[in-house]
CHARMM internal coordinates of N, CA and C (Angstrom, degrees):
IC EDIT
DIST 1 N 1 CA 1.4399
DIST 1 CA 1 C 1.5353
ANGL 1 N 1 CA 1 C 110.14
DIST 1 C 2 N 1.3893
ANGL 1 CA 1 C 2 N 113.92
DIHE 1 N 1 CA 1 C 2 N -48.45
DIST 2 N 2 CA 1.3606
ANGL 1 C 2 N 2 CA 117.12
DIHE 1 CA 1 C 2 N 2 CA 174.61
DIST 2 CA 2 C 1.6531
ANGL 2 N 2 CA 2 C 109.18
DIHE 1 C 2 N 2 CA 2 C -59.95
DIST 2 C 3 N 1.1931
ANGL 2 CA 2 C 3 N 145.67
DIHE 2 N 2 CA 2 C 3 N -50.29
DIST 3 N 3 CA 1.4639
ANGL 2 C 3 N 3 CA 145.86
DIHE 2 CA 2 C 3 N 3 CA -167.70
DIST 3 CA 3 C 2.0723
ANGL 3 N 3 CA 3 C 85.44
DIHE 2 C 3 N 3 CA 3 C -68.51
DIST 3 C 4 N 0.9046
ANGL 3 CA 3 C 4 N 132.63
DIHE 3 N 3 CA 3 C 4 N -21.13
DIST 4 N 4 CA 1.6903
ANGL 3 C 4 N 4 CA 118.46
DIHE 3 CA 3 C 4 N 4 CA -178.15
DIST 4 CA 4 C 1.1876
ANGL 4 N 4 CA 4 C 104.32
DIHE 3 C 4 N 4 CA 4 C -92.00
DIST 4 C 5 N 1.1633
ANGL 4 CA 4 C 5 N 130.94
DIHE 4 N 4 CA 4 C 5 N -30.03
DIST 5 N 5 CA 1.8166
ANGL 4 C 5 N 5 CA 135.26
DIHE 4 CA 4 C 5 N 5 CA -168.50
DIST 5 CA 5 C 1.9346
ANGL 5 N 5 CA 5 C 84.22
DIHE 4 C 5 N 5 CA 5 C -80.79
DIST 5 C 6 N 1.3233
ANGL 5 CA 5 C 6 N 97.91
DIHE 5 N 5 CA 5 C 6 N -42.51
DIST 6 N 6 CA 2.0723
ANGL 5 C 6 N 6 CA 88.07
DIHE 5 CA 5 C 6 N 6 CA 178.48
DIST 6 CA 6 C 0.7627
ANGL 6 N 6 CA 6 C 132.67
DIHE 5 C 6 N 6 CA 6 C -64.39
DIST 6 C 7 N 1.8519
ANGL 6 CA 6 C 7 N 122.29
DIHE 6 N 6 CA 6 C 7 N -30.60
DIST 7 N 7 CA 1.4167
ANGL 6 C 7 N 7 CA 104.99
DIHE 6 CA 6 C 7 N 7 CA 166.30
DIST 7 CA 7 C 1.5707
ANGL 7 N 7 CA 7 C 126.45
DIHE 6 C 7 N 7 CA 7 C -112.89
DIST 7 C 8 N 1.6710
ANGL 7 CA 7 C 8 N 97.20
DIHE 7 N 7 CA 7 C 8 N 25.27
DIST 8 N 8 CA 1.3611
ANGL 7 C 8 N 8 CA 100.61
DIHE 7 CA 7 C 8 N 8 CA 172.11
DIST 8 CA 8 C 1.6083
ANGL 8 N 8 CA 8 C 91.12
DIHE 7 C 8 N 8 CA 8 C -101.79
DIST 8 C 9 N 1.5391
ANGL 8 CA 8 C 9 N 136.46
DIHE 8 N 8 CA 8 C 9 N -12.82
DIST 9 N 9 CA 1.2731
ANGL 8 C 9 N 9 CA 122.51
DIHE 8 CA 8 C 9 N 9 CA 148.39
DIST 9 CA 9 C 1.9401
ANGL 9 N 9 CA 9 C 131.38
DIHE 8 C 9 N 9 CA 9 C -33.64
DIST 9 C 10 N 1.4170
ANGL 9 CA 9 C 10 N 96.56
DIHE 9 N 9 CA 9 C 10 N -68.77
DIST 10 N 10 CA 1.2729
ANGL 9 C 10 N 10 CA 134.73
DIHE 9 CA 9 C 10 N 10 CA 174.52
DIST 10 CA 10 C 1.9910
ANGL 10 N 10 CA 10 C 99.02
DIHE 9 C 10 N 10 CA 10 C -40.27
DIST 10 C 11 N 1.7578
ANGL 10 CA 10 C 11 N 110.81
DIHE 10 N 10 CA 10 C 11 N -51.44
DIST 11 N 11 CA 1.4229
ANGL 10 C 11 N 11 CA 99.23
DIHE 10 CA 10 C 11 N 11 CA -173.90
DIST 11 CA 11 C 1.3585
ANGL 11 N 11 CA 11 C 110.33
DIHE 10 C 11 N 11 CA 11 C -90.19
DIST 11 C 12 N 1.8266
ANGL 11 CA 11 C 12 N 105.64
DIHE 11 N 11 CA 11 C 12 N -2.27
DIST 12 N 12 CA 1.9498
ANGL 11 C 12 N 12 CA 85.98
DIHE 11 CA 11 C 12 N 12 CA 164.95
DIST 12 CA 12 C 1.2868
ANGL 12 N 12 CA 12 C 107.38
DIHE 11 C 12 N 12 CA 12 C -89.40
DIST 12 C 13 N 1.2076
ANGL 12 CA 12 C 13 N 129.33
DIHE 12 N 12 CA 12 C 13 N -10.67
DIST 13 N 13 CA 1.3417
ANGL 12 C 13 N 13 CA 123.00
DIHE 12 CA 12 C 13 N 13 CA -178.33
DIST 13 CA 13 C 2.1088
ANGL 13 N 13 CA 13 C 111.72
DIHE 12 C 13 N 13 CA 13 C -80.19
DIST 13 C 14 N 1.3769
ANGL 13 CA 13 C 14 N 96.93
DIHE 13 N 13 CA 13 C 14 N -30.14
DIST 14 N 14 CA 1.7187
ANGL 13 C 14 N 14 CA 88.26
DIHE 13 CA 13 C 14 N 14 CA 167.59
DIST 14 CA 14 C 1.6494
ANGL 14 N 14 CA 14 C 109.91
DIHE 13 C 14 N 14 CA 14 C -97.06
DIST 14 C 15 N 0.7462
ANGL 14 CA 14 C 15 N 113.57
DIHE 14 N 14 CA 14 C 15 N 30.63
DIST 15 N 15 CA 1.6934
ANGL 14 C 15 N 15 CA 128.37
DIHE 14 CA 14 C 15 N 15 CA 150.04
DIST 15 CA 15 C 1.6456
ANGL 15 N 15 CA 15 C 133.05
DIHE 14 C 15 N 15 CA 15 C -108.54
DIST 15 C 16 N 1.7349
ANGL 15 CA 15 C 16 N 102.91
DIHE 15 N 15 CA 15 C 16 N -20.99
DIST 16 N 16 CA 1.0208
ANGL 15 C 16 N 16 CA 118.75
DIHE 15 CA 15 C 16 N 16 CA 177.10
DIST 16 CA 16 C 1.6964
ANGL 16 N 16 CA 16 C 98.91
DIHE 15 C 16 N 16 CA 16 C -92.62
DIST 16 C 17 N 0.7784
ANGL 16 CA 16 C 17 N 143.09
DIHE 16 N 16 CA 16 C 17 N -57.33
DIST 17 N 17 CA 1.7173
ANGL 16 C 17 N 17 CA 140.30
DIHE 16 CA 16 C 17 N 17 CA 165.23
DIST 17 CA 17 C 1.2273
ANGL 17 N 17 CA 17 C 100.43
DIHE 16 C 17 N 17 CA 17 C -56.24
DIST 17 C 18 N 1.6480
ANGL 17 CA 17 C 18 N 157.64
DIHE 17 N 17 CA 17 C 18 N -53.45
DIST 18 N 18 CA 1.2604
ANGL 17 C 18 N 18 CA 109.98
DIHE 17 CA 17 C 18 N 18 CA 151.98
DIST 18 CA 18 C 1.1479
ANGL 18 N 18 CA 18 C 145.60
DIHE 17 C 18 N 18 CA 18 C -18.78
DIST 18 C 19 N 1.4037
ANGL 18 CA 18 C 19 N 112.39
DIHE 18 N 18 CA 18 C 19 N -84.18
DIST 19 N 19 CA 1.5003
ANGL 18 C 19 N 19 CA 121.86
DIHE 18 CA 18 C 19 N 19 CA 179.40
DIST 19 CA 19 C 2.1255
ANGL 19 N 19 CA 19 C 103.83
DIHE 18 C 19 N 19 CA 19 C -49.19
DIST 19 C 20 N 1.2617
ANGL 19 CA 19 C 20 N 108.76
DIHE 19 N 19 CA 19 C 20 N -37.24
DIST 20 N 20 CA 1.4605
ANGL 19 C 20 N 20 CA 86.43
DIHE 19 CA 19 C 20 N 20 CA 176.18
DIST 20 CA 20 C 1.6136
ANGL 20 N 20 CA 20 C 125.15
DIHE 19 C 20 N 20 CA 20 C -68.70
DIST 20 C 21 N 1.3157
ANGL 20 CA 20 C 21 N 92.88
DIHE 20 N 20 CA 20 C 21 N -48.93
DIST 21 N 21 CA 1.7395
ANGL 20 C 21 N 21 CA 106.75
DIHE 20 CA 20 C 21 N 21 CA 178.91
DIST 21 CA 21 C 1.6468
ANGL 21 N 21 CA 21 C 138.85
DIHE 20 C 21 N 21 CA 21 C -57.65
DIST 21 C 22 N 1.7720
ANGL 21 CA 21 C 22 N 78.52
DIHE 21 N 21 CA 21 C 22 N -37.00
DIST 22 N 22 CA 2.0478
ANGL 21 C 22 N 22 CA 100.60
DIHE 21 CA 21 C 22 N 22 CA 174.45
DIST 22 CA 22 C 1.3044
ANGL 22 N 22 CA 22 C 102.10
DIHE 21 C 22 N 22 CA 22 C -91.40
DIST 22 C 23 N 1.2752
ANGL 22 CA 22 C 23 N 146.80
DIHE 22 N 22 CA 22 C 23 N -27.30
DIST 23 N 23 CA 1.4678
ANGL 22 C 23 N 23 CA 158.76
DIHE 22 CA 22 C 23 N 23 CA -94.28
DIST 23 CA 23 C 1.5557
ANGL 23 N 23 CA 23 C 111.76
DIHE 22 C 23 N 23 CA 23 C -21.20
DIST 23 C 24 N 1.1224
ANGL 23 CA 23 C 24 N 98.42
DIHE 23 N 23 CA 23 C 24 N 84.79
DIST 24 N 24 CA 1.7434
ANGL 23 C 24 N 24 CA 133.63
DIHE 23 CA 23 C 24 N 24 CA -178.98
DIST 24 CA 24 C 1.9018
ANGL 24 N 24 CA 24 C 101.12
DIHE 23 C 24 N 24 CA 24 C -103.06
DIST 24 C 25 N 1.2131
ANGL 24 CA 24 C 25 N 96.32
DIHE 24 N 24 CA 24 C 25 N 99.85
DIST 25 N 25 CA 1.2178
ANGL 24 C 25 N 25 CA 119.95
DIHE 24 CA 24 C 25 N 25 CA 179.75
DIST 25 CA 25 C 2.0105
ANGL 25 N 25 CA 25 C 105.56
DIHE 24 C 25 N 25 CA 25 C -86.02
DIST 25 C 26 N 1.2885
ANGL 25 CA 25 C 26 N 112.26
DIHE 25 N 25 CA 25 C 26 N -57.92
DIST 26 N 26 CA 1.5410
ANGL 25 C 26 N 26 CA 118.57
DIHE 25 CA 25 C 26 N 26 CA -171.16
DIST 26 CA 26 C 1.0972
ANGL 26 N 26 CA 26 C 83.76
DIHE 25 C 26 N 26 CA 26 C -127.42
DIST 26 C 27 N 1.8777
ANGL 26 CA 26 C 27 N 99.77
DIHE 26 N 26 CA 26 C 27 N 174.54
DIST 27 N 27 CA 1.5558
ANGL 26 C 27 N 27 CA 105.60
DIHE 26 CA 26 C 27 N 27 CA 139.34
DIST 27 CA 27 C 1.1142
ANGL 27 N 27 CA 27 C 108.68
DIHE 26 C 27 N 27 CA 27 C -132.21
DIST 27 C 28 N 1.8996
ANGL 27 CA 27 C 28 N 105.98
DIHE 27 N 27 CA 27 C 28 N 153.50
DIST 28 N 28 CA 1.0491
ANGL 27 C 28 N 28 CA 123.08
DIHE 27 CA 27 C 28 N 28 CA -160.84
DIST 28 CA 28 C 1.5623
ANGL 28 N 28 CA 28 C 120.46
DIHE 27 C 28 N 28 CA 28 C -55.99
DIST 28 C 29 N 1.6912
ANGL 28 CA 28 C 29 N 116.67
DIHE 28 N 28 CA 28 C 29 N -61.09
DIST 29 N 29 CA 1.3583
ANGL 28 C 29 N 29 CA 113.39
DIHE 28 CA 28 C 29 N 29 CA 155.66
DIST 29 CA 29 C 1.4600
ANGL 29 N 29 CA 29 C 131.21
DIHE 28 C 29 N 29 CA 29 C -78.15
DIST 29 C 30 N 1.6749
ANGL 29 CA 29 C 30 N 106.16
DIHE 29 N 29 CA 29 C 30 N 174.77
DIST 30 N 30 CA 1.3431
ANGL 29 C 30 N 30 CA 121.67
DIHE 29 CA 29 C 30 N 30 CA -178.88
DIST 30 CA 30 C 1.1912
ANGL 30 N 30 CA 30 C 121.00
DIHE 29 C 30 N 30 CA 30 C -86.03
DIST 30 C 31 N 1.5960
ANGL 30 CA 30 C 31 N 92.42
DIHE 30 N 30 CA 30 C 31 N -46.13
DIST 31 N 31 CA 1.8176
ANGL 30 C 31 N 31 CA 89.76
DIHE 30 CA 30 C 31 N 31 CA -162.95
DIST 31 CA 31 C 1.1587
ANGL 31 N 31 CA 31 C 129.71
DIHE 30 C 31 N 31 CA 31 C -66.44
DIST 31 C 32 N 0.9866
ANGL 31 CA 31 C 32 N 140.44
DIHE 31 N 31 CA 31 C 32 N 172.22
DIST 32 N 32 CA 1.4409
ANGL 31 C 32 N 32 CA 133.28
DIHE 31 CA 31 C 32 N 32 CA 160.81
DIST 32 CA 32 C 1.1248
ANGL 32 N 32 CA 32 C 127.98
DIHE 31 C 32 N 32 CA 32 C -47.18
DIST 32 C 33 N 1.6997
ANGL 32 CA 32 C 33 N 124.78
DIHE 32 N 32 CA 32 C 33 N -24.16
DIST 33 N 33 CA 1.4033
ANGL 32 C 33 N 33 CA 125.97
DIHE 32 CA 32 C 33 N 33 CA -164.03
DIST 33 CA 33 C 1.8907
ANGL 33 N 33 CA 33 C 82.06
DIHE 32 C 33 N 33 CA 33 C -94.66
DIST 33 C 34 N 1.1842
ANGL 33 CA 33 C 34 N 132.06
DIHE 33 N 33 CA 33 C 34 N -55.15
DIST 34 N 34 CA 1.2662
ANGL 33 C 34 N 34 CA 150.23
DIHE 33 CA 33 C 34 N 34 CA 179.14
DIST 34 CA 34 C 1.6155
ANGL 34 N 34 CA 34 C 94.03
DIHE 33 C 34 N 34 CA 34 C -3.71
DIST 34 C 35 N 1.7584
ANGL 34 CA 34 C 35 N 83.68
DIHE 34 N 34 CA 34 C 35 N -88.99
DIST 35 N 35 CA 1.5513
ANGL 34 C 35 N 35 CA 120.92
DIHE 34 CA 34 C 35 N 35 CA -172.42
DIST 35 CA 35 C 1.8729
ANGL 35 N 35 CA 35 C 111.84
DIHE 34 C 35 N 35 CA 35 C -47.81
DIST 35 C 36 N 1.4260
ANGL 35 CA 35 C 36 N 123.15
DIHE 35 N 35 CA 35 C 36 N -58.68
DIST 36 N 36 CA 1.3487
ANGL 35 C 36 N 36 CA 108.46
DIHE 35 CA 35 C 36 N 36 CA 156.63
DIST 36 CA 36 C 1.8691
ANGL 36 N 36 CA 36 C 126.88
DIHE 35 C 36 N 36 CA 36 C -29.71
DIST 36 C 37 N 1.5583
ANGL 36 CA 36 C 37 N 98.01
DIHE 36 N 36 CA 36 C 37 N -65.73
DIST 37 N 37 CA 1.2525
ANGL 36 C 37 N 37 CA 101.72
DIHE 36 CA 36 C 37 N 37 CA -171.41
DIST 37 CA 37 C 2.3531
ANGL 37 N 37 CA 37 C 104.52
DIHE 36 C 37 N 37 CA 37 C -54.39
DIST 37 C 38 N 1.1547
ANGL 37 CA 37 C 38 N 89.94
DIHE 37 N 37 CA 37 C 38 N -62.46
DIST 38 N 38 CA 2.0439
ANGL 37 C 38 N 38 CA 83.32
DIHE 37 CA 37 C 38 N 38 CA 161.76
DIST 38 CA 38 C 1.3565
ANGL 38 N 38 CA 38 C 125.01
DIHE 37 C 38 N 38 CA 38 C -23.51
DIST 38 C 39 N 1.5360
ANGL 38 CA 38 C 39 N 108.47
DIHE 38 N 38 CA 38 C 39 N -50.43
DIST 39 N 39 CA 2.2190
ANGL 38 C 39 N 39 CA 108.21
DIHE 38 CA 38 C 39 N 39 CA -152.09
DIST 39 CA 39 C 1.5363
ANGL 39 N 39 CA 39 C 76.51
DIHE 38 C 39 N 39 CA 39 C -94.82
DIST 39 C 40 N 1.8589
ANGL 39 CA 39 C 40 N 146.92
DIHE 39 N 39 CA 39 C 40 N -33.80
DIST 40 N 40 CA 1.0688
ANGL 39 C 40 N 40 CA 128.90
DIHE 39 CA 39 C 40 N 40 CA -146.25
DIST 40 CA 40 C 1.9252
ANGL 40 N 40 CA 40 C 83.94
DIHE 39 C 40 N 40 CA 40 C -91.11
DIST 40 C 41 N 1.0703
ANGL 40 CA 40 C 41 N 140.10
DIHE 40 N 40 CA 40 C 41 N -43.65
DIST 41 N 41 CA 0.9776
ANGL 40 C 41 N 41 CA 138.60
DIHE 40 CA 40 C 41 N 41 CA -178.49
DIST 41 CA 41 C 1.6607
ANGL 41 N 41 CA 41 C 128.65
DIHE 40 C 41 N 41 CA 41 C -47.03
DIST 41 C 42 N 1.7058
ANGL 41 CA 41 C 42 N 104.58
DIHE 41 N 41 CA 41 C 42 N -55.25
DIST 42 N 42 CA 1.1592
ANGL 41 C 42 N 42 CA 126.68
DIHE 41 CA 41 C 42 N 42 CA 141.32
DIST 42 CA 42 C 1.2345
ANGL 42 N 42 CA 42 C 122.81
DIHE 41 C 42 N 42 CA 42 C -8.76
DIST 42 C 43 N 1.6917
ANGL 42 CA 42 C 43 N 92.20
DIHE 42 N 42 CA 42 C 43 N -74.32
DIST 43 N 43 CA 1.6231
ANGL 42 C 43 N 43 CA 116.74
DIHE 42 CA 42 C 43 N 43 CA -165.24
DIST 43 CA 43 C 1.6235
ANGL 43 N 43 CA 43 C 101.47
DIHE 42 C 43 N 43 CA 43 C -58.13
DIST 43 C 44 N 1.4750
ANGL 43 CA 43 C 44 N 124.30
DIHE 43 N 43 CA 43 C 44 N -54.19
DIST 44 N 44 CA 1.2536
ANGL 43 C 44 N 44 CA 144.70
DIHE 43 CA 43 C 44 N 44 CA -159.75
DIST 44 CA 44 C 1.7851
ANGL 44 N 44 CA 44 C 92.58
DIHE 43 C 44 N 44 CA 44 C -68.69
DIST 44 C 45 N 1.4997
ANGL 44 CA 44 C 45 N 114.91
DIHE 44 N 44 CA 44 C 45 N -31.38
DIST 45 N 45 CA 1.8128
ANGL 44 C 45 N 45 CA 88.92
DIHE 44 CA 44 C 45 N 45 CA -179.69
DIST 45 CA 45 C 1.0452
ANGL 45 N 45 CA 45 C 98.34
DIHE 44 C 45 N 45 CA 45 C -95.12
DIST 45 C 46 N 1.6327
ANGL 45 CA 45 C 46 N 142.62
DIHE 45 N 45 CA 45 C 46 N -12.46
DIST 46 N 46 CA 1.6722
ANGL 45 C 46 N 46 CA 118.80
DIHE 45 CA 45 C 46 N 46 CA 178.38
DIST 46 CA 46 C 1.7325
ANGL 46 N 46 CA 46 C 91.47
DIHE 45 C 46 N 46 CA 46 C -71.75
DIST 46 C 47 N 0.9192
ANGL 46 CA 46 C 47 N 108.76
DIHE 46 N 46 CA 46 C 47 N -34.88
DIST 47 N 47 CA 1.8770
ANGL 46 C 47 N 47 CA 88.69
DIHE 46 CA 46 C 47 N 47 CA -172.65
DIST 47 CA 47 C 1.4284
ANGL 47 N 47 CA 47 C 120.42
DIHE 46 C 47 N 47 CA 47 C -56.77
DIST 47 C 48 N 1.5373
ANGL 47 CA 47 C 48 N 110.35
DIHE 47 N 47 CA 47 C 48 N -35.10
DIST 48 N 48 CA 1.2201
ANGL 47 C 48 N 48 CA 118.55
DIHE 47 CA 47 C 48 N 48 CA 164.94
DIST 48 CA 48 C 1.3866
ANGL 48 N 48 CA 48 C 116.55
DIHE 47 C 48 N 48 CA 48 C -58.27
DIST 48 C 49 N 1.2656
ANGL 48 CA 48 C 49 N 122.99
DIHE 48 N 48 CA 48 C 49 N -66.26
DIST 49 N 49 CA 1.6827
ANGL 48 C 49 N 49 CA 131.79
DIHE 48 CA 48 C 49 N 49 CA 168.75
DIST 49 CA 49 C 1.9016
ANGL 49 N 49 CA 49 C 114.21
DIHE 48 C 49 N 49 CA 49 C -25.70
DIST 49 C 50 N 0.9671
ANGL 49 CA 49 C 50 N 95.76
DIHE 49 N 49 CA 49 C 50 N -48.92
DIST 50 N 50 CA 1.3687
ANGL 49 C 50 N 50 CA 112.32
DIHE 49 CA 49 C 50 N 50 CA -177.95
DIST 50 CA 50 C 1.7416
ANGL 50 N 50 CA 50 C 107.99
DIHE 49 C 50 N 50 CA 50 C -72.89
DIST 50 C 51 N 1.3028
ANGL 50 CA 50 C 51 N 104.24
DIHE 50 N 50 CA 50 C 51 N -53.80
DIST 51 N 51 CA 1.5231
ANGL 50 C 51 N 51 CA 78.33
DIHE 50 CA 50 C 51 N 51 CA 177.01
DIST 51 CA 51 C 1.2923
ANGL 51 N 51 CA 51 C 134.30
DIHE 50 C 51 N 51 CA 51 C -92.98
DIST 51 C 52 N 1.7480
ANGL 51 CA 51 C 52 N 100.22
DIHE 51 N 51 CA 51 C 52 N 12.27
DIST 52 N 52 CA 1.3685
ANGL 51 C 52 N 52 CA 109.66
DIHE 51 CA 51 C 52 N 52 CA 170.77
DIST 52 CA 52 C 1.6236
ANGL 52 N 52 CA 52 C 100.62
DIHE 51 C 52 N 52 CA 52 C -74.67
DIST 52 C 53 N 1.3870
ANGL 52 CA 52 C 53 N 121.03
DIHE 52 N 52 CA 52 C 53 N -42.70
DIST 53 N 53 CA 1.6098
ANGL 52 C 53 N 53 CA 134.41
DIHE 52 CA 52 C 53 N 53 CA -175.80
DIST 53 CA 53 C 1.3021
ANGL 53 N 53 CA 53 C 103.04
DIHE 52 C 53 N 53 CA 53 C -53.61
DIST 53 C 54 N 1.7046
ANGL 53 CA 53 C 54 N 115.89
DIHE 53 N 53 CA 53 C 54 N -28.84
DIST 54 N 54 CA 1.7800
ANGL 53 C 54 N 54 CA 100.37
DIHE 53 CA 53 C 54 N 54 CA -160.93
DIST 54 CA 54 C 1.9666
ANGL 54 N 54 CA 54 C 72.29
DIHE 53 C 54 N 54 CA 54 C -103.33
DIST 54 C 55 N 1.3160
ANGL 54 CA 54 C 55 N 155.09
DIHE 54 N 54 CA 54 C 55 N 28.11
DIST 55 N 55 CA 1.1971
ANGL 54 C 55 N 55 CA 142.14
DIHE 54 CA 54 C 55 N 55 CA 146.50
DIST 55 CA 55 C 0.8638
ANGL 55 N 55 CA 55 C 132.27
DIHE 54 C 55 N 55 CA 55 C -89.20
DIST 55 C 56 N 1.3691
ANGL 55 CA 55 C 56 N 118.02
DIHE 55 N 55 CA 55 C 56 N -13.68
DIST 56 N 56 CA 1.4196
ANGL 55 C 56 N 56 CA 140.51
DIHE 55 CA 55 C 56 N 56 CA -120.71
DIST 56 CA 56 C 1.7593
ANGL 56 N 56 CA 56 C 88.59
DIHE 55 C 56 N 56 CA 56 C -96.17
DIST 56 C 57 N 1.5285
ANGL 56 CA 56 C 57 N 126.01
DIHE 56 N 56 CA 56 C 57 N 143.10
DIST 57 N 57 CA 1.3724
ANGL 56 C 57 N 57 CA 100.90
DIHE 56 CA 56 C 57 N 57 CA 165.83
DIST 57 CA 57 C 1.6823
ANGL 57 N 57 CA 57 C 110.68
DIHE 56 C 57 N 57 CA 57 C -87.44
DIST 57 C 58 N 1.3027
ANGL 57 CA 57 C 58 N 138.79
DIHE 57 N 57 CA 57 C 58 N -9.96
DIST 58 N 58 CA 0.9697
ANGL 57 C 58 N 58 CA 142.29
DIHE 57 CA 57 C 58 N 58 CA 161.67
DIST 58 CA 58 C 1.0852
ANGL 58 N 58 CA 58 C 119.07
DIHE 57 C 58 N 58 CA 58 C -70.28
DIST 58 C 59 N 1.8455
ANGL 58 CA 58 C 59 N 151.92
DIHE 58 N 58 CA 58 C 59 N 159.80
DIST 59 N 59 CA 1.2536
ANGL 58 C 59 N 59 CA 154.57
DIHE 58 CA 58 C 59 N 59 CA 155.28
DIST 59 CA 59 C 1.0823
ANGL 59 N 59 CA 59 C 97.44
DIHE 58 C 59 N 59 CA 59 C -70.17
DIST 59 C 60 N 1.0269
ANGL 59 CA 59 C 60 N 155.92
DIHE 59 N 59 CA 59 C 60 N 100.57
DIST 60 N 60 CA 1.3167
ANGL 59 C 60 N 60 CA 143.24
DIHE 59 CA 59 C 60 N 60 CA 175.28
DIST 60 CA 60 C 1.7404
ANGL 60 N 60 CA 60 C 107.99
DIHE 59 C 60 N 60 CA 60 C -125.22
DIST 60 C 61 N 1.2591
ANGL 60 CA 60 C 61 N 123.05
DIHE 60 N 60 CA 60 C 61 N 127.32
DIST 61 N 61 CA 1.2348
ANGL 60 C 61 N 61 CA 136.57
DIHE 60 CA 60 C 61 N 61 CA -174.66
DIST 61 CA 61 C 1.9374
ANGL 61 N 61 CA 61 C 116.06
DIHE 60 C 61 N 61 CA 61 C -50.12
DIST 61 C 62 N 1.4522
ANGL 61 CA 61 C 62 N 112.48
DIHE 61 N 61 CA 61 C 62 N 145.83
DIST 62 N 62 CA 1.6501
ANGL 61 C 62 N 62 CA 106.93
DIHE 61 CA 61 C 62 N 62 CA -162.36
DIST 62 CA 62 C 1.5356
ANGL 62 N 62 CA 62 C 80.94
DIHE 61 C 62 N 62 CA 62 C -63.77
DIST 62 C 63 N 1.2075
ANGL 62 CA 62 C 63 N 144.96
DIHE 62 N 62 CA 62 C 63 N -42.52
DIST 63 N 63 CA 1.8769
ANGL 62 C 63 N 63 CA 133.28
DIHE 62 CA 62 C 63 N 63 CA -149.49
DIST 63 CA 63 C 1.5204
ANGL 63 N 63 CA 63 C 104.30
DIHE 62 C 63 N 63 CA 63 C -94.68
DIST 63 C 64 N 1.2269
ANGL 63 CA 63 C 64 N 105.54
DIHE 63 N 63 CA 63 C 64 N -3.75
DIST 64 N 64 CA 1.7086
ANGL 63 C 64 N 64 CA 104.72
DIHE 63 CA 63 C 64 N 64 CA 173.63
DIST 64 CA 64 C 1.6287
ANGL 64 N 64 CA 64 C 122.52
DIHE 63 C 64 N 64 CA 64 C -102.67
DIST 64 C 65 N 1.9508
ANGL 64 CA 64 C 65 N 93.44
DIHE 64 N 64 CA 64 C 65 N -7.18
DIST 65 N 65 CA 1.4743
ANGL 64 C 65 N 65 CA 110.43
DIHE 64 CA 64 C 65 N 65 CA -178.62
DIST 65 CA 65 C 1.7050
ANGL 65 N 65 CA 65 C 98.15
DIHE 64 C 65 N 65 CA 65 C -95.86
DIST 65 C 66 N 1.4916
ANGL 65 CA 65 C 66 N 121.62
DIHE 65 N 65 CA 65 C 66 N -35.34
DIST 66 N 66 CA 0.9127
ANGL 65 C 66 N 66 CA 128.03
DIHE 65 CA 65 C 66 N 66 CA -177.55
DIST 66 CA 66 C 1.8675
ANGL 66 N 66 CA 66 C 98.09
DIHE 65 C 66 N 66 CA 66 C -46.37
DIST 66 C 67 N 1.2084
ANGL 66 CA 66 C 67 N 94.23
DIHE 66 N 66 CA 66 C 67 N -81.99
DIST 67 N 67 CA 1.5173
ANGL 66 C 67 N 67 CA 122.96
DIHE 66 CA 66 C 67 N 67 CA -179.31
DIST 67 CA 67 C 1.9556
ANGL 67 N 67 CA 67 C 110.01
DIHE 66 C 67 N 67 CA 67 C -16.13
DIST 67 C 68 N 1.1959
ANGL 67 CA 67 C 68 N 88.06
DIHE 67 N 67 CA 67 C 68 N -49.71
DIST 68 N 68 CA 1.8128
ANGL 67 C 68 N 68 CA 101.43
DIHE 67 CA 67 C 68 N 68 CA -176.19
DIST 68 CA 68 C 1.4943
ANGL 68 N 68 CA 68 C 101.84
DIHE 67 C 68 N 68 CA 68 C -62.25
DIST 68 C 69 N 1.2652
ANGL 68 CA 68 C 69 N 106.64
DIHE 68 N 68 CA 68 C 69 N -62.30
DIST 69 N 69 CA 1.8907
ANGL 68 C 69 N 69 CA 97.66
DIHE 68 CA 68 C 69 N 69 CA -167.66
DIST 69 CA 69 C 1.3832
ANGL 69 N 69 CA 69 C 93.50
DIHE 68 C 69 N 69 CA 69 C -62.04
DIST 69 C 70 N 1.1993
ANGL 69 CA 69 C 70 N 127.19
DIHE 69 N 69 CA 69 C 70 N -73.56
DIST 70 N 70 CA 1.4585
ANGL 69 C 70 N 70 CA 122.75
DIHE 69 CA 69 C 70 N 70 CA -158.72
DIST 70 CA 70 C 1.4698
ANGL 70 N 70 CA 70 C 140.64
DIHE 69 C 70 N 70 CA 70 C -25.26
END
COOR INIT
IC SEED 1 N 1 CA 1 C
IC BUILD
């Protein structure tokens, strides 16, 4: 029971850095195919974000890198 409460921890927490980082409030579709294509998209610009951050010549924070392109 405890190892299921952990990684349904783990997936509110990469939903919670979504919605903070992308500022992803809803999502737009329902379906299942919808919603995949959304979190994989998502997923695909923090990876980008991130390795612009680990390029970056500045330290500059993931929500302050966000902030710049946007």
């Amino acid at each position: 029971m405890a190892a299921i409460y952990k990684d349904r921890w783990q997936i509110e927490l990469l939903f919670k850095a979504l919605k903070q980082n992308l500022r992803i409030k809803t999502f737009v579709g329902t379906t299942p195919n919808a919603l995949h294509i959304q979190i994989w998209t998502a997923l695909i610009a923090m990876l980008i974000l991130r390795y612009l951050q680990l390029r970056a010549r500045f330290r500059w924070s993931l929500s302050n890198l966000v902030r710049s392109c946007a």
